[in-house]
Structure formats: structure tokens, C-alpha cells
C-alpha positions in Angstrom: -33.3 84.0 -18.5 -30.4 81.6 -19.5 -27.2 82.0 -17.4 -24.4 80.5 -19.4 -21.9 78.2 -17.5 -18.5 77.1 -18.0 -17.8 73.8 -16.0 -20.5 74.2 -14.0 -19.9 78.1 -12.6 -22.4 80.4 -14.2 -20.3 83.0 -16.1 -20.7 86.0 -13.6 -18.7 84.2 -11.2 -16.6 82.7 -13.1 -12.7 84.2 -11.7 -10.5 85.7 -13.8 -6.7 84.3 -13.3 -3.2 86.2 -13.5 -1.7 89.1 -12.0 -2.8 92.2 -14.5 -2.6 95.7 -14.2 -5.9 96.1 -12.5 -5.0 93.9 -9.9 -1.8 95.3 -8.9 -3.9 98.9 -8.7 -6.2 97.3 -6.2 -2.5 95.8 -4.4 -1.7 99.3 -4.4 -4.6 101.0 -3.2 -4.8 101.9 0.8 -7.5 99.8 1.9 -6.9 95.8 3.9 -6.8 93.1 3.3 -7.7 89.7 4.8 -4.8 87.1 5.5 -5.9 83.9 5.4 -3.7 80.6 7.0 -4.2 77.3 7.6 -4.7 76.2 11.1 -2.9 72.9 12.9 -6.5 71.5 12.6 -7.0 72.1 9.1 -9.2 74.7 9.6 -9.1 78.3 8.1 -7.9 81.2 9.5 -8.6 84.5 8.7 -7.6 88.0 9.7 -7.9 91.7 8.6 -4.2 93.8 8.5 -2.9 96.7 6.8 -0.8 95.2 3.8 2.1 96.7 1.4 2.1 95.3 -2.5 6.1 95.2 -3.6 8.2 93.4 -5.8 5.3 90.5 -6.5 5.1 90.3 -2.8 2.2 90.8 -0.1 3.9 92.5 3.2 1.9 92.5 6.5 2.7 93.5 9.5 2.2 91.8 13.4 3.1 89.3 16.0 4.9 86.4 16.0 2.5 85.4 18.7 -0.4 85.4 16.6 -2.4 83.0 15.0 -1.4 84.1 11.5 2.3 84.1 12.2 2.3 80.9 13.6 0.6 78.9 11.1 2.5 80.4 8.2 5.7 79.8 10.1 4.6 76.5 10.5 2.6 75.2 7.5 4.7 77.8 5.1 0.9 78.4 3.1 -1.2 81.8 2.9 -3.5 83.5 1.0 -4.5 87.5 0.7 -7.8 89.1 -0.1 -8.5 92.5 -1.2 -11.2 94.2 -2.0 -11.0 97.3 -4.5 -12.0 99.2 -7.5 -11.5 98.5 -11.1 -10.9 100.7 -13.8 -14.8 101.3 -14.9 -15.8 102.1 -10.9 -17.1 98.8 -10.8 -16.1 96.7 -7.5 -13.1 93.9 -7.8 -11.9 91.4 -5.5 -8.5 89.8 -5.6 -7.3 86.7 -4.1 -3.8 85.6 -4.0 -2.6 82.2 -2.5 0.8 80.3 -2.3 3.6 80.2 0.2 4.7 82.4 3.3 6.8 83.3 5.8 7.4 85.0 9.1 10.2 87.9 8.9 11.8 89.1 12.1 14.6 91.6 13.2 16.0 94.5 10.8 14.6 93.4 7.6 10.6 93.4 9.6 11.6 96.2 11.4 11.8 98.0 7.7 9.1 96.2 6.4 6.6 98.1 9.1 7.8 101.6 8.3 6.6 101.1 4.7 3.3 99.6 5.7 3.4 102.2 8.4 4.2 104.8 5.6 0.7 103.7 3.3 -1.5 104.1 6.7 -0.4 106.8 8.4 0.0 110.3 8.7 2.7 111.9 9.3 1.9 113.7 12.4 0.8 109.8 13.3 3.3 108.3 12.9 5.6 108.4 15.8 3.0 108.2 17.9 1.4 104.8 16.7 4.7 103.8 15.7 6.0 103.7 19.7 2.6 101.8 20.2 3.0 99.4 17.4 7.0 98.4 18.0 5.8 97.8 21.7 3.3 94.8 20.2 4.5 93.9 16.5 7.4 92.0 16.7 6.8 90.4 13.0 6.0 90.7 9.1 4.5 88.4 7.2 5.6 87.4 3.2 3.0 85.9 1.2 4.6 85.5 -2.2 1.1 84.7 -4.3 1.9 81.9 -7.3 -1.9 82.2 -8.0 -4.6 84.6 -8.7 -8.0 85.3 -9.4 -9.8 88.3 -9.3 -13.7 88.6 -9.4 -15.8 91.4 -10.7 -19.8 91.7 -10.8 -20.3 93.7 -13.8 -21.5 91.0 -16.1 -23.9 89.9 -13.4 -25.0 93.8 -12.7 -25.1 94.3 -16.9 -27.8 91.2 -16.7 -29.9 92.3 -13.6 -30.0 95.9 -15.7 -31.2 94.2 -18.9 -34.7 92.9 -16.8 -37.9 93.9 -18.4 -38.5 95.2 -14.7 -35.5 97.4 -14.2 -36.7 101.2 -15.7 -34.0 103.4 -15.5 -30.6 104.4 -12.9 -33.0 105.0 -9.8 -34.2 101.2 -10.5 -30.4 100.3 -9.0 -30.9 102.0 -5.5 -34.7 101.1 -5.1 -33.6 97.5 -5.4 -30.3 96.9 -3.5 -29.4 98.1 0.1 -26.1 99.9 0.1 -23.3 98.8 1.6 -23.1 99.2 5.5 -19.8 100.5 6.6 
């Protein structure tokens, strides 16, 4: 079987660029993301946080202590993954990356009652709130000027055209479902 390419990158993984629809559904969507900074080194960073998608703007909340909040604060540069659905069912990822910041005081303090607001319940929240404002001093601004999303489905449509693959139980004899 023949895999076209485009610059080298065989088609199914080839990103899709631009901030659609889709991908602001995903931004939407209560699950989290992965922050990712730039250490002093060079090196990558990467952590997992509760996120809030507004006004073309990725909002987490935490520390200023932390790793995260520090590099941004210092290097100004971030990045945001999420992992979702699109329309069809089929899995998408999203990746954002451009610049960042650290927000402190009031305007933070604000920032975490709307994350707060996606992730919690209400009876929860006043509870994990007192917890939270005793460690999370801090929000995070990534303001994405890029993005690509990526989606399987061309990749699954190909594996689904082999000779071998007989009918919709051919899916979950094949692949191992996804752990938790």
C-alpha cells in the first residue's frame, strides 16, 4: 500500500492549521490539558492543569512557584495541548503555541473561579476552593498565534480498507483500548 506524502509527512499525520470551530469545541470541552514551557536549559517542560478557553485565550490556573509559571514569566513562550473529540466521534488533538504570561492578584483571583466553575461542583466548590487559594497564587495566559490540530481518521479509513480487516469486530480484535 502507497502512503501519500506531502513534504515528507505521510498524509495521516499531516496537521491541520488554524483555529476552526472544531477546535474551539475541544477548547471548550471539560477535559486538560498539558502546558508546555521552555526551561532555562532549553529543555521542555510539560505539565497537566485544568484550563478555561476565552476570548482566543488559554487560562490555567497555579503557582507562581512552579516550574511552568516561572519559565513563562521568564522566557514569555508556551504551548497548550488538548485532547478531545471531533464532530464524527473520531479523536482530535489540538496544539496551540505562542506567548504567555503569569497573572497575579484580582484579575487571577477571577481567572480561578471560572476555571474553578468548568471543574467543579457546586457543593465542591468551597471546599476545594479554601484548599486551592491556600496553594494557587497564579494564572497562566497562553495567547496561541498558531495551531494545528491532528485527527486519525484518514489513517483509521486506510487500516479499515486492508484485505485482512472483515467487519466492525475486526477494530477491537486488533487494537487494545485505551487504559485510563
Amino acid at each position: 500500500m502507497t502512503v501519500s506524502r506531502t513534504r515528507g509527512i505521510p498524509d495521516p499525520y499531516r496537521a491541520r492549521r488554524g483555529l476552526t470551530p472544531e477546535v474551539e469545541r475541544v477548547l471548550r470541552s471539560r477535559t486538560n490539558a498539558t502546558i508546555g514551557s521552555v526551561n532555562p536549559d532549553g529543555t521542555p517542560h510539560l505539565a497537566r492543569v485544568w484550563f478555561l478557553w476565552d476570548d482566543n485565550r488559554v487560562y490555567f490556573e497555579g503557582s507562581s512557584a512552579t516550574r511552568k509559571a516561572r519559565n513563562i514569566a521568564a522566557n514569555g513562550l508556551a504551548s497548550v495541548l488538548v485532547k478531545g473529540k471531533a464532530a464524527d466521534g473520531s479523536t482530535l488533538v489540538v496544539l496551540g503555541q505562542g506567548t504567555g504570561r503569569v497573572l497575579t492578584g484580582d484579575e487571577a483571583g477571577e481567572i480561578c473561579a471560572r476555571i474553578r466553575g468548568k471543574y467543579l461542583t457546586a457543593e465542591g466548590m468551597d471546599p476545594v476552593s479554601r484548599y486551592l487559594d491556600g496553594i494557587d497564587d497564579a494564572v497562566g495566559e497562553l495567547t496561541p498565534g498558531r495551531w494545528a490540530t491532528w485527527s486519525l481518521r484518514s489513517m483509521k479509513a486506510a487500516i479499515r480498507a486492508l484485505p485482512e480487516y472483515e467487519d466492525d469486530d475486526t477494530w477491537d480484535r486488533w487494537f487494545l483500548p485505551e487504559s485510563e
